[in-house]
Structure formats: C-alpha cells, structure tokens
N, C-alpha and C positions, 0 to 999 in steps of 0.2 A: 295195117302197119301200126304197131304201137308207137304211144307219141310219147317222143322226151323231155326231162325239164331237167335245169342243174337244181342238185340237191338241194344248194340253201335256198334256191327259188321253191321247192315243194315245200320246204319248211316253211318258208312265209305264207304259202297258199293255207298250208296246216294249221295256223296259228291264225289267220282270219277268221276260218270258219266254225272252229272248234276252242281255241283260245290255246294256252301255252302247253300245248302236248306235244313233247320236243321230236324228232327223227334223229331217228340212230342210223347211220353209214354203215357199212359192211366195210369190210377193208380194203381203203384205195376206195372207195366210191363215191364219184364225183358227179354223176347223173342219176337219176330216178328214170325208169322206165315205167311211165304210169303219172295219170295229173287229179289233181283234183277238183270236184265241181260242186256248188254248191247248186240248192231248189228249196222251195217253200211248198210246205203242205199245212192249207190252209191256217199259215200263219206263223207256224213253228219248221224253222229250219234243218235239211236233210242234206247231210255232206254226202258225197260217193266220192270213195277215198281209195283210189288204186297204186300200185308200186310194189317195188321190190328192193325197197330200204327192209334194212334187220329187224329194227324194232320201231315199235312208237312209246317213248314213255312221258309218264306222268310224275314228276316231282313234288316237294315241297315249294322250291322256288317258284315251280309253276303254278300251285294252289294260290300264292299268296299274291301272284301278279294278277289272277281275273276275278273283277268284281261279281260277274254273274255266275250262279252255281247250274251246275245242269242234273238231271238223269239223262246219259245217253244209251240208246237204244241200239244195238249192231245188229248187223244184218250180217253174215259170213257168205260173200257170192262166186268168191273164188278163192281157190287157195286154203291152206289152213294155218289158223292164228291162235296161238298159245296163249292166254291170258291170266296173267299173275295179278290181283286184284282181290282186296276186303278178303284175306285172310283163304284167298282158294284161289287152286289153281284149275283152268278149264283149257281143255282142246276145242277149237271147232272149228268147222268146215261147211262148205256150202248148205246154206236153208236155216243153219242152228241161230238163234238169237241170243243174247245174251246182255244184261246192262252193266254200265260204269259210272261210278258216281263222281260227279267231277271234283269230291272236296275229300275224295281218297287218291293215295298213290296209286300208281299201280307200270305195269308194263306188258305191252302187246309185242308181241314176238311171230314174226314172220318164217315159216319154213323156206318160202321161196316167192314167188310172186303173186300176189294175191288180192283181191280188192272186197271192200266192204261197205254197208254204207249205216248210216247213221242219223239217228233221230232225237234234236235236241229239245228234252220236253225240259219243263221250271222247275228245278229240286223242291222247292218249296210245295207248290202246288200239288205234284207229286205223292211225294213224302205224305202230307196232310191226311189223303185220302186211303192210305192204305198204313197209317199212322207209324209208320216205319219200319213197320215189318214185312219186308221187302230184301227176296233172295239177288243181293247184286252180288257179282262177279262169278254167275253160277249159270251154264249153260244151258237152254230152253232147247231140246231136241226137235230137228228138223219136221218129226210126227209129229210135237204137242198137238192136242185138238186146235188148238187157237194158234198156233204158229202159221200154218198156211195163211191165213186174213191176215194176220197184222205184217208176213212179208207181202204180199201181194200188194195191201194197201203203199207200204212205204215205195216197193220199186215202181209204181207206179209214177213218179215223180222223177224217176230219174232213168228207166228203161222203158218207160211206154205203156200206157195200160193195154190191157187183155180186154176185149171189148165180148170176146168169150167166157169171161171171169164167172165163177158158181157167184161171187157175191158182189156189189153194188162198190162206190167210191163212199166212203167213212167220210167225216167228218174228224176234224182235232179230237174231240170231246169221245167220239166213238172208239177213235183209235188208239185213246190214253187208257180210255175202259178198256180195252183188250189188251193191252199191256200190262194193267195193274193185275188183272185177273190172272195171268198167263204167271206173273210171275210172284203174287203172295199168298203165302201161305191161304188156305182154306178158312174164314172167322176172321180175316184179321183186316176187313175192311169196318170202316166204322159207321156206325148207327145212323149218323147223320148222314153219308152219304146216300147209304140205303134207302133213307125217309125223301130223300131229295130227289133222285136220279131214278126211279123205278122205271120210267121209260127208257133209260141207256140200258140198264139192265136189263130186261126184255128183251130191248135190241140186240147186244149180247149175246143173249140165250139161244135167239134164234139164228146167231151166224154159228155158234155151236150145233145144232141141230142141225143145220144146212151142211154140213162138212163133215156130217159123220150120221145122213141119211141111211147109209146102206151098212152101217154098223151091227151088228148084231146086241153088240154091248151098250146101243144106246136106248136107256130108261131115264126115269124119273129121277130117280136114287143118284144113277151117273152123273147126270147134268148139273144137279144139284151139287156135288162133287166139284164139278169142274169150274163151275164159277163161283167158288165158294159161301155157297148160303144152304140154308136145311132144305128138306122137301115140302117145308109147308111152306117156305118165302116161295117155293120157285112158282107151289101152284097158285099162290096170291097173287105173280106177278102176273100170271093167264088168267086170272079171273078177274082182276082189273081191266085186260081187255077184251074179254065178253068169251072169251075161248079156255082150252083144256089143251095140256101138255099134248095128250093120244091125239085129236085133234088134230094139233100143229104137224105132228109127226106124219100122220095118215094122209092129211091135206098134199103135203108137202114132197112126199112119196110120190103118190099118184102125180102129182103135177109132173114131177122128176120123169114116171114114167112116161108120161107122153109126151113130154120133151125129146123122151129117147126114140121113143117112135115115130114120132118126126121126121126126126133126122134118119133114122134107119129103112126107112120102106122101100123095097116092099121084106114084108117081114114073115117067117111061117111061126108054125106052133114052134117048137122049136126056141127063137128069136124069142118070142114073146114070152115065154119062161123063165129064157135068161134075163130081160128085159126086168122081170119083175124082182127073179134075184137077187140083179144089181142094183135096182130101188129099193131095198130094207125088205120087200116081203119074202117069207118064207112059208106063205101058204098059199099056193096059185089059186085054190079056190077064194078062197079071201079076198087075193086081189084083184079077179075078173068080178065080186061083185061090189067090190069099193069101187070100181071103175068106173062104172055100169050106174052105180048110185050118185058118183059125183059127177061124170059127163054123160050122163044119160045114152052110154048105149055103152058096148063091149069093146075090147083092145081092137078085136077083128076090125065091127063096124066104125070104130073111131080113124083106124089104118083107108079101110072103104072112102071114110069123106074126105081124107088127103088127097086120094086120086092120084 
C-alpha cells in the first residue's frame, strides 16, 4: 500500500535533505503519494525521493538560501523525469543517471509517479578533480559501461544489496571515481589527480572490465576510452601492479567461467560452449586450454571434482 504525506509536509522532508528544491502541486493537490527517506554511504548522503507531485524545482531564491553547494547524482528508479538543467533538456527513466549542480537552476518534471534517488557529493571537491569539465544536466544511459556499478552501488543503501552482486560494496572515494569518469569528457581529468590516485584508477578499470567480460568490443584501446586516459596510462597502471591488461581479461574470464559451471551442473558439451561464449571467449579451443592451464585440469574434469 502506498503511503501518504500532505504535500507541504513532503516539501519540508525535501528541503532537509536536499536543501531548497521547491515541490510543485498538480492542480488541487493536497497529498503526495510517495515520502521521502534519507541514508548515508559512507559519509555522503543519499535521498530516495518518491511521489507524484508535477515537478521539483530549483530557483534562484533557492540557490541563495543554501550555504553548502552540492553535485547531485540521480538515479531514475521509477517513472520518468524530464529534466530542464545547465542549458539541456533530458528524459529519463528507470537505470539512466544523470547530475544536477546545486548552484544552477533548473526543473524536474514528473510524467506521473515516479521515484528516484540521489547522491550528494561536495561541488567543490567534485569540480576540482575533473577541473569542471563535467557533462551536468545530461543523461548517462541506462547501458553506459559504468552505469550498472555506480546504480547498484548507490541503491544499495536504500533497496538492499544484492549479496549476488558481479562487483563488491565501493567505498566514497571509488564511487566519486566512477561518477567523474562516467560523466567527463575523455582528457579532462587532471594531472594531479592521475599522479595521486593510480590505485582508484585501477580500481576503476577493473570494475569496467568486470562488466563488460563477455564483450566482444572490449580491448585495450576501448578501456582506455572509457575512463579517459591513453593506452599507455592504462598499461602503466597494470604494470604498477605486477600484471597486463590480456591478463586481467583472460584471468577474469575463466574465473567467470567456472563460476558458471558451478552453478550449472551437471553440464554437456554443448553447456560448455555456451559457457565459454558467455565468458568473452570466442575460441573454444583457446578456452579449454586457458582452463586447463589455470586450474589445472579441463571444464569436464573441473565439472567431475564438483560432484
């Protein structure tokens, strides 16, 4: 049963957690179907912000009543929300992300009932690191490579983790890096960061790789792409830890694969082809003897010792 609140009581909920981002009424409306809650991920605050008011907007009145500036981070989990913001306008809808800078206008426009949730990181902090070249008010599509980890991360905190999750619980620090990445341009992180964070960026890398295992499009060249640094940062950052891109990929496959074999037995030829298909390989010979090489016997005999 959904639960109700009088509207100017959502509005006050709205304005604790987020600061003065006003609620728009529909006409005659005098209750919200939908409340708001807040949760902390490790440190930094996440609204889940549900209803079926018209809009939520952002004023000037409002910019000049809150001292602290944010970048908010949306999550689209229901519904879809038209967002007029920093000179663009976006649709989005469940899984898209998208930021809002708390020291621009702007206005969220509801088609009908909807909820979202929201990640408030430091504008300053922020900003700094991606030196402010940063796509806000521009939608992050529900595929981006890095979209999957940084929604999973945040609903975490407010729907429950997935204790079947492809990747681990983030940390602040990890999950600001997957945002900045996801959303500036390719080059336009700065020097200092780079020199600093090589372990986040790693990090990084490898939740990219993890999430697009069975790609066919993913290479050297791609990854590099995707979290914006050349192909010779990326392989610096592997050889800082004692490994190779091909490596991490091959490693990481076969693991995949017999994860899936695990879970699937008992399994015939057949199984086991697709098995390898859906782990990135496209050469079954190839990957009966990566198998073989890294758990020392065959898909078969590896299926045999599960029993």
């Amino acid at each position: 049963m959904t639960e109700v609140r009088e509207f100017d009581q959502w509005c006050e909920d709205l304005h604790g957690i987020c600061g003065h981002y006003e609620g728009v009424a529909r006409d005659r409306q005098r209750a919200v179907r939908g409340l708001i809650h807040s949760r902390k991920f490790d440190g930094l605050d996440v609204a889940d912000v549900a209803g079926d008011v018209k809009a939520i907007r952002r004023d000037r009145h409002g910019i000049r009543r809150d001292q602290a500036e944010h970048i908010f981070c949306i999550i689209q989990t229901a519904g879809q929300l038209q967002v007029d913001h920093n000179g663009a306008t976006s649709l989005i809808g469940p899984g898209d992300c998208l930021l809002l800078d708390s020291t621009k206008e702007g206005l969220l426009a509801f088609t009908g009932r909807g909820r979202l949730l929201s990640l408030h990181m430091p504008r300053g902090l922020f900003m700094q690191s991606c030196r402010g070249n940063v796509q806000i008010g521009r939608r992050l599509a529900c595929d981006h490579p890095l979209a999957p980890s940084i929604r999973q991360q945040i609903q975490h905190f407010t729907l429950g983790w997935d204790a079947s999750a492809a990747v681990g619980k983030a940390n602040s620090d990890l999950l600001l890096g997957m945002i900045q990445l996801a959303f500036c341009k390719p080059g336009n992180f700065s020097k200092e960061l780079d020199a600093q964070c090589a372990e986040r960026r790693f990090a990084l890398a490898l939740e990219v790789i993890d999430r697009n295992l069975a790609s066919e499009g993913l290479s050297l060249r791609w990854l590099a792409h995707e979290i914006g640094m050349s192909t010779r940062q990326v392989q610096r950052l592997f050889e800082a830890e004692r490994t190779t891109f091909a490596r991490e990929v091959r490693d990481r496959r076969l693991n995949l694969a017999a994860s899936n074999l695990r879970r699937r037995r008992p399994v015939g030829k057949a199984r086991i082809s697709e098995i390898a298909y859906n782990s990135g390989f496209r050469d079954l010979s190839n990957f009966n003897r990566g198998f073989k090489s890294r758990f020392g016997m065959t898909p078969r005999e590896y299926l045999e010792t599960m029993g």
